[in-house]
C-alpha positions as protocol buffer text, in pm:
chain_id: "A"
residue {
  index: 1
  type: UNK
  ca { x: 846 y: -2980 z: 33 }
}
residue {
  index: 2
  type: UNK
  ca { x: 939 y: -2806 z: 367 }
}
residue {
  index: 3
  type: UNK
  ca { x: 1140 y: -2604 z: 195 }
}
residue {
  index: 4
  type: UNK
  ca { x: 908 y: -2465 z: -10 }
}
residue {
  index: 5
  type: UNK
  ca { x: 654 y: -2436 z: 241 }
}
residue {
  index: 6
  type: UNK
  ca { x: 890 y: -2193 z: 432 }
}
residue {
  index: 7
  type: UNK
  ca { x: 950 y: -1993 z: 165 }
}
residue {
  index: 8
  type: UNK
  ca { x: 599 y: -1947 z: 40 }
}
residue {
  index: 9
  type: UNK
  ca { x: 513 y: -1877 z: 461 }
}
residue {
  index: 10
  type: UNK
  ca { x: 836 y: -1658 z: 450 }
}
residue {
  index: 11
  type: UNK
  ca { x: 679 y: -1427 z: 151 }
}
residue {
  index: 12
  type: UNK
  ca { x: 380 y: -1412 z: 218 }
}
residue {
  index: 13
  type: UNK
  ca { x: 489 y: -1266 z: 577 }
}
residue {
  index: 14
  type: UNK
  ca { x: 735 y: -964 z: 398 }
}
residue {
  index: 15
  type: UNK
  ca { x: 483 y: -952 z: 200 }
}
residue {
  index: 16
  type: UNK
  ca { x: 196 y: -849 z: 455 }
}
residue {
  index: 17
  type: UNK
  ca { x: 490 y: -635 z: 662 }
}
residue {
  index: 18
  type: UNK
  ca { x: 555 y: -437 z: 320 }
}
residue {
  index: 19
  type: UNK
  ca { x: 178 y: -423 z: 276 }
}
residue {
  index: 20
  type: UNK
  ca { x: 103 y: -295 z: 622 }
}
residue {
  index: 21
  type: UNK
  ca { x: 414 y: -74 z: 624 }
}
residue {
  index: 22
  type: UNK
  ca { x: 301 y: 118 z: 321 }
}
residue {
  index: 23
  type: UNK
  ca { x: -44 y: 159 z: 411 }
}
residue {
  index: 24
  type: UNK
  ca { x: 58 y: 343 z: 723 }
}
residue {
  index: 25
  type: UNK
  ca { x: 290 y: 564 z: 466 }
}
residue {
  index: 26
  type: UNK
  ca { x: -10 y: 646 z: 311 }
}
residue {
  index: 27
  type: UNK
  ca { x: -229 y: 758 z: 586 }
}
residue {
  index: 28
  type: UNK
  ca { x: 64 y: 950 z: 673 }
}
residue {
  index: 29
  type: UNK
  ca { x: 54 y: 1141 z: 303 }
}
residue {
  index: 30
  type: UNK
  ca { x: -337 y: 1172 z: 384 }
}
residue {
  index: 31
  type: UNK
  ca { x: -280 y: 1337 z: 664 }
}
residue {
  index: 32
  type: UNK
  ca { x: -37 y: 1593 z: 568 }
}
residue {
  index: 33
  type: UNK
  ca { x: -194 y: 1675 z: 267 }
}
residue {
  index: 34
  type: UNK
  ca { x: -462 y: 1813 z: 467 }
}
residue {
  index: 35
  type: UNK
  ca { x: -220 y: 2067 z: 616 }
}
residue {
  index: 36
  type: UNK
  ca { x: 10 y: 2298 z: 397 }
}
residue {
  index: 37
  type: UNK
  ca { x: 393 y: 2126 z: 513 }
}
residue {
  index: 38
  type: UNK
  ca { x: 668 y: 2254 z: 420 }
}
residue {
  index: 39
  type: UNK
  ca { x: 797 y: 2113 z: 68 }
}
residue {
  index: 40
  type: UNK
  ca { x: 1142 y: 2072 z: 189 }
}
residue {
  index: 41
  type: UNK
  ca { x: 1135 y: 1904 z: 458 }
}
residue {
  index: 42
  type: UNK
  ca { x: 1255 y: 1538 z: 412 }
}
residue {
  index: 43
  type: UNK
  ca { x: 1015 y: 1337 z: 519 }
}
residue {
  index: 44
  type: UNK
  ca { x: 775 y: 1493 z: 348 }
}
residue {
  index: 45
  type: UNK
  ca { x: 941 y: 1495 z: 3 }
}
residue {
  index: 46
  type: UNK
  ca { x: 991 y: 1035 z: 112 }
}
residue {
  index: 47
  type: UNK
  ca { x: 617 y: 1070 z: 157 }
}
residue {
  index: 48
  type: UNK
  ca { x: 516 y: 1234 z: -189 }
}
residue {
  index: 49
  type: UNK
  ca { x: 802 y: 1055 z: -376 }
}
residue {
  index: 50
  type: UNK
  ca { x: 677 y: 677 z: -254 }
}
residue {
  index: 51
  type: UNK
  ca { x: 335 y: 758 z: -308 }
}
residue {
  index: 52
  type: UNK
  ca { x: 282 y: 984 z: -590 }
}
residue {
  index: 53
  type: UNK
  ca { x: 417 y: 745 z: -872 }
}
residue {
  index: 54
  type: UNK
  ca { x: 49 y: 490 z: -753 }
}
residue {
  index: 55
  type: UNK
  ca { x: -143 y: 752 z: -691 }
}
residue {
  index: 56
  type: UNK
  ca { x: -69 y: 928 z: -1055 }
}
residue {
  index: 57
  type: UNK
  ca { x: -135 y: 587 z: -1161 }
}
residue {
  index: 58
  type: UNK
  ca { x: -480 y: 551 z: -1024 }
}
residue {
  index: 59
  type: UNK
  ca { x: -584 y: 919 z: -1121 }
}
residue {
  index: 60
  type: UNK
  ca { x: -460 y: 825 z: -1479 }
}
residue {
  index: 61
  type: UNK
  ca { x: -698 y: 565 z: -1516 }
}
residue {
  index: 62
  type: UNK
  ca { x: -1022 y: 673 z: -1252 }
}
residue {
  index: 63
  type: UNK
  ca { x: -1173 y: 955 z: -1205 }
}
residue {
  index: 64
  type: UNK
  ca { x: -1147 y: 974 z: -837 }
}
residue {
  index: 65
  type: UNK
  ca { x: -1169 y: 1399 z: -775 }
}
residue {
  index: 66
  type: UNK
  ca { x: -1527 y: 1413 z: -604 }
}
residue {
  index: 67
  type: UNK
  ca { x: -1575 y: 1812 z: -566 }
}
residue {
  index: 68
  type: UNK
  ca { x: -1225 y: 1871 z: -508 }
}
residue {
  index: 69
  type: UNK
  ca { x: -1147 y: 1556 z: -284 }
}
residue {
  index: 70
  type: UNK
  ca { x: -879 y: 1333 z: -423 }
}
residue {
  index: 71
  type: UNK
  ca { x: -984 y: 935 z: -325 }
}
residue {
  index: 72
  type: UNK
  ca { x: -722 y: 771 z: -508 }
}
residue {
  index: 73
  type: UNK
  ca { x: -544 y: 728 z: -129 }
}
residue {
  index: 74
  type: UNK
  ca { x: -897 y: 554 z: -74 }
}
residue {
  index: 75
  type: UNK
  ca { x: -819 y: 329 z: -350 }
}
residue {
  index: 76
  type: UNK
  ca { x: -484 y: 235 z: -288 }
}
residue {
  index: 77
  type: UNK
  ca { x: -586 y: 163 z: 64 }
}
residue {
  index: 78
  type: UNK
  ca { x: -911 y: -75 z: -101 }
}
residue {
  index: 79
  type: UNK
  ca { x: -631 y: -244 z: -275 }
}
residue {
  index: 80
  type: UNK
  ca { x: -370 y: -272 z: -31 }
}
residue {
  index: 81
  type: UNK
  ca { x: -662 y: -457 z: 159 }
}
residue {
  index: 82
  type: UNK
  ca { x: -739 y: -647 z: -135 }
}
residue {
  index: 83
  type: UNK
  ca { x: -387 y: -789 z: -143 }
}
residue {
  index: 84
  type: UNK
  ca { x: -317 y: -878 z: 222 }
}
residue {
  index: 85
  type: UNK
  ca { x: -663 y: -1069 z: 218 }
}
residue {
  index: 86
  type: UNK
  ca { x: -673 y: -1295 z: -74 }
}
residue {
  index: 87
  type: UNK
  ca { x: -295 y: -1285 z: -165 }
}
residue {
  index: 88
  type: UNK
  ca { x: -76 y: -1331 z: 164 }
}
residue {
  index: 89
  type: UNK
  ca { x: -372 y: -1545 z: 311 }
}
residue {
  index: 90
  type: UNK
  ca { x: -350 y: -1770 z: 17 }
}
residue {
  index: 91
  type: UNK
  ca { x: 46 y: -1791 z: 37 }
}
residue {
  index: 92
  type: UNK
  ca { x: 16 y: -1885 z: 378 }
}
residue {
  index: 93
  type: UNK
  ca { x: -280 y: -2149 z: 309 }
}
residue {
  index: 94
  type: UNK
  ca { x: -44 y: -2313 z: 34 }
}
residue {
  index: 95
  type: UNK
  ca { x: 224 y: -2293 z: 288 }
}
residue {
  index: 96
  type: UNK
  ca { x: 29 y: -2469 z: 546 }
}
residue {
  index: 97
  type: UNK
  ca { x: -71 y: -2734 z: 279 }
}
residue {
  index: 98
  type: UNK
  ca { x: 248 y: -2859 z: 180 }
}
């Protein structure tokens, strides 16, 4: 049972570090998109290819344009939330009651 107990604590803690490591990706997407970067540049192109696919995703099935304002980064953020709350913390419980 140890074993298992590890591995559920060792998920649920890549887990939250992949969570928390693509939330800050897409405040960083956010943020440029308020500015007018240039298309080319690398890191921008990582930034709109790792977050475009969720966000097309989200527009596909809400309407989330308010006036012009895209919230689907809003929603993936609410979700991202979501996850790291009741998922990880309920690895990590199970972990903790083996």
């Amino acid at each position: 049972m140890l074993i298992l107990a590890n591995f559920f604590m060792a998920i649920a803690i890549v887990l939250d570090y992949a969570l928390n490591i693509y939330m800050w990706i897409i405040i960083a997407s956010a943020v440029l998109s308020w500015v007018n970067p240039d298309p080319y540049n690398p890191i921008v192109r990582f930034l709109r290819k790792t977050t475009e696919p969720v966000f097309y995703q989200i527009r596909k099935h809400l309407p989330v344009t308010f006036g012009g304002l895209d919230m689907s980064p809003i929603v993936v953020f609410l979700v991202i939330v979501f996850l790291q709350n009741f998922v990880v913390k309920s690895l990590i419980g199970m972990a903790r009651s083996m």
